[in-house]
C-alpha positions, 0 to 999 in steps of 0.5 A: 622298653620305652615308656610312653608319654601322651602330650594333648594341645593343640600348638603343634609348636609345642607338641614339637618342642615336648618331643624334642625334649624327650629325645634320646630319654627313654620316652616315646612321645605321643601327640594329640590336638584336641582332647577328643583325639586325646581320649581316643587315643589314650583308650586305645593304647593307655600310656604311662604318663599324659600331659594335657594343656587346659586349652583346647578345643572340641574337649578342654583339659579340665573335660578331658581330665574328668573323663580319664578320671571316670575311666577305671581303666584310665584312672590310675594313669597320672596326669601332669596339667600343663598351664599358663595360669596362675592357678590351676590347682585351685581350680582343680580343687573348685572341679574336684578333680585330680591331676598329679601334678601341675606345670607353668607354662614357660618351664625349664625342660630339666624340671619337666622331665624330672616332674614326669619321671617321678610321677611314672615311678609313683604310678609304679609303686600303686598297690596291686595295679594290674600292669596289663589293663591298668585297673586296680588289682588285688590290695587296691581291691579288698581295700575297696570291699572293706571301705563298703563293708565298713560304710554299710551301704547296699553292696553287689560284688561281681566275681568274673571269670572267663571260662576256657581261658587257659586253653585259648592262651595255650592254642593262640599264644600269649599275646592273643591271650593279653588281648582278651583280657584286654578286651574283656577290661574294656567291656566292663569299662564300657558297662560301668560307664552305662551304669555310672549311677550304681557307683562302680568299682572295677578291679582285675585280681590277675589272670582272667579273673574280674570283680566289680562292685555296686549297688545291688539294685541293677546288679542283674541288669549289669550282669546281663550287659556283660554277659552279652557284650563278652559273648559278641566279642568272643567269636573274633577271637578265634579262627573262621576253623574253630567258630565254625566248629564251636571248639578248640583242641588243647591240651587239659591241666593232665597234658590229655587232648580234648576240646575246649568249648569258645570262651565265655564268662561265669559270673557270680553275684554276692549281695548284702540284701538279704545276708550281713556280709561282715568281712571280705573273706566271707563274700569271696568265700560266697563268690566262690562257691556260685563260681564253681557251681557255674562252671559245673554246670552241664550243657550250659550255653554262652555267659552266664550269671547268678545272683546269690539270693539266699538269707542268713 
């Protein structure tokens, strides 16, 4: 399967000339003329590496680069800034953003292809990185738990689970199924974008389990915003048959026919407000228990969350 390369600038020259260069390389090559069609299209499909030209309009290659940066779905994607000046990573530093790497302008096309083989196989080798939504996955996740534990901070961790999800995967195949945690990705991308000043962390530990981590302060807003957005996405998933109805029939882990309500999501939260979280086993011990007692609860209607308010 080919990988994907995504050039942003607007010299439609040398967007030709890029793709020229990659013929017959094993890479399908994806243009854009400004950064605003960039960012559209980098969301829409996240390819494996992008080049952006500092120079473009409606939204410059520094803008567009913070942007993909502030994307957990987006941020791990390495980019290669494109450049002819003479010193773009110390304006990088001066930005305090992060490009993976940095070409001159005029280059030698075998050294280009060479920057942006390496840069996908580092891209590989990122701990735990889920290959379906692209944010950090389980390594990459406890680390993260770990750093807040350790800086003593106020902590909310978010553990999300779709409800029901096996048994749409199993009626409307794999591919439908990728497609709602896709979408499911981009909920809690969009939702961290919202509440950007609760300093957000997403991950995707595999499957159709989430965890966010934030301040606790609004874990309950964001948790409402999650629960809603997933609940008015949910229904277009399914066939006009099955909303109408309210249910799927599948098959149970026992191989038993029964009916499936529509998917929606169970959300427990773990804070550190009125307990000392010491450890990551711990809060995912906690996670797991307000998890199970959500999914047990009986005539239970769209998403839902909880916040663990007890004390030590």
């Amino acid at each position: 399967m080919n990988k994907t390369l995504m050039v942003a600038d607007d010299d439609k020259t040398f967007r030709r000339i890029i793709s020229r260069v990659f013929e017959g390389s094993g890479w399908q090559v994806e243009t854009a003329e400004d950064g605003v069609t960039a960012l559209e299209r980098i969301g829409a499909r996240p390819p494996d590496v992008i080049l952006i030209d500092l120079n473009m309009p409606r939204l410059g290659g520094w803008k567009l680069l913070a942007r993909i940066r502030a994307n957990p779905r987006l941020a791990m994607i390495p980019v290669i800034i494109l450049s002819g000046a003479v010193a773009p990573l110390e304006q990088a530093l001066e930005f305090g953003l992060s490009a993976d790497d940095f070409i001159y302008k005029p280059f030698n096309n075998q050294e280009l292809v060479a920057r942006v083989e390496g840069a996908a196989r580092r891209s590989r080798r990122v701990p735990g990185a889920s290959p379906l939504t692209l944010l950090p996955g389980g390594s990459a996740i406890e680390e993260e738990a770990v750093r807040r534990i350790k800086a003593g901070g106020p902590l909310a961790f978010f553990y999300i689970d779709i409800d029901n999800f096996k048994a749409y995967n199993d009626s409307y195949g794999y591919l439908n199924g990728d497609n709602v945690i896709k979408c499911a990705a981009g909920l809690l991308t969009d939702t961290a974008n919202v509440f950007v000043a609760e300093d957000v962390f997403l991950g995707h530990i595999g499957g159709d389990d989430f965890v966010v981590m934030a301040k606790p302060s609004r874990a309950e807003d964001m948790a409402l915003a999650v629960a809603a957005g997933f609940d008015t996405m949910a229904s277009g998933f399914y066939s006009a048959v099955d909303r109408a109805r309210g249910f799927i029939v599948s098959k149970d882990r026992s191989g038993v026919a029964r009916e499936f309500p529509l998917m929606t999501l169970s959300i427990a939260i773990v804070s550190n407000e009125k307990r000392v979280l010491g450890h990551y086993a711990k809060i995912v011990d906690i996670a797991g228990e307000i998890k199970k007692h959500l999914k047990n609860l009986k005539n239970r209607s769209g998403s839902i969350y909880l916040k663990d308010r007890r004390a030590d």
